[in-house]
C-alpha positions in Angstrom: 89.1 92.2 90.0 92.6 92.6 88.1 94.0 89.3 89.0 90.1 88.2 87.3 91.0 90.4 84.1 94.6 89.2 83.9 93.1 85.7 84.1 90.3 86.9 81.4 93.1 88.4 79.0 95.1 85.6 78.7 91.8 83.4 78.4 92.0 81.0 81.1 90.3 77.7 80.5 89.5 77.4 84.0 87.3 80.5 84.0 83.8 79.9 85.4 80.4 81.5 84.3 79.9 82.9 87.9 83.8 84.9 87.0 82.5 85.8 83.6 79.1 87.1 84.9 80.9 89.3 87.2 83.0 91.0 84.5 79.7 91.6 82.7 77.9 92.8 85.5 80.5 95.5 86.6 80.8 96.2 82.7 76.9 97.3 82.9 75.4 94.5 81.6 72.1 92.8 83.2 71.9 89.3 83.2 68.4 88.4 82.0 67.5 84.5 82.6 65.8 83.0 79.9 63.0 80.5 80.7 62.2 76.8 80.2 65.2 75.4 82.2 67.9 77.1 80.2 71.5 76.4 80.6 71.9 79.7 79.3 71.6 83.3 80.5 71.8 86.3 78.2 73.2 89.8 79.4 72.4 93.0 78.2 73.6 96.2 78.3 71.4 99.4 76.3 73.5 100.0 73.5 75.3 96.9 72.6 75.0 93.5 71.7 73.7 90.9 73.8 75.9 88.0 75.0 74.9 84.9 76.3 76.8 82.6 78.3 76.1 78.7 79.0 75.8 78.5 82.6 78.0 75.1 82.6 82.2 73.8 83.0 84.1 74.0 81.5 83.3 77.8 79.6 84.2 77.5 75.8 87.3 79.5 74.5 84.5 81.3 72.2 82.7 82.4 75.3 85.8 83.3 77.4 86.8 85.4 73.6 83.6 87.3 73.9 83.9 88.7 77.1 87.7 90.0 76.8 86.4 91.7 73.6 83.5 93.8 75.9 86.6 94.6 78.5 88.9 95.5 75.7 85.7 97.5 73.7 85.3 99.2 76.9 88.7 100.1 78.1 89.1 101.5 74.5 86.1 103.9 74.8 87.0 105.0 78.0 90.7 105.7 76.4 88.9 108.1 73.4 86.6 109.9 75.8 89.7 110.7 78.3 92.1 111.6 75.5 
């Protein structure tokens, strides 16, 4: 998972949707499959905003830019509630 993160933080082009899901889904959030033949699945997590991801390659920068900001959102909560 770090090498995946270190990859993530310095916003790898070559970053797939199945990477990006898996930072998500250790992160909390559900993936919730949207009908119709979507390329597209939303994740969720109680509490925060929904992010959905295009299920195609290559992943958009913007995409790749949302996810870092839930890891770095995260890892700064989890900095305030142990300091």
């Amino acid at each position: 998972m770090e090498k995946l993160l270190d990859r993530l933080y310095k916003l790898d082009p070559d970053l797939r949707y199945e990477e990006l899901a898996k930072i998500l889904i250790v992160y909390g959030y559900k993936p919730n499959e949207t009908g119709g033949g979507s390329s597209h699945v939303t994740f969720r997590k109680k509490g925060c905003n929904p992010i959905t991801i295009p299920r195609h390659h290559p992943i958009k920068k913007a995409y790749i830019e949302m996810v870092r900001d839930v890891v770095l959102s995260e890892a700064s909560e989890k900095d305030d509630q142990e300091g």
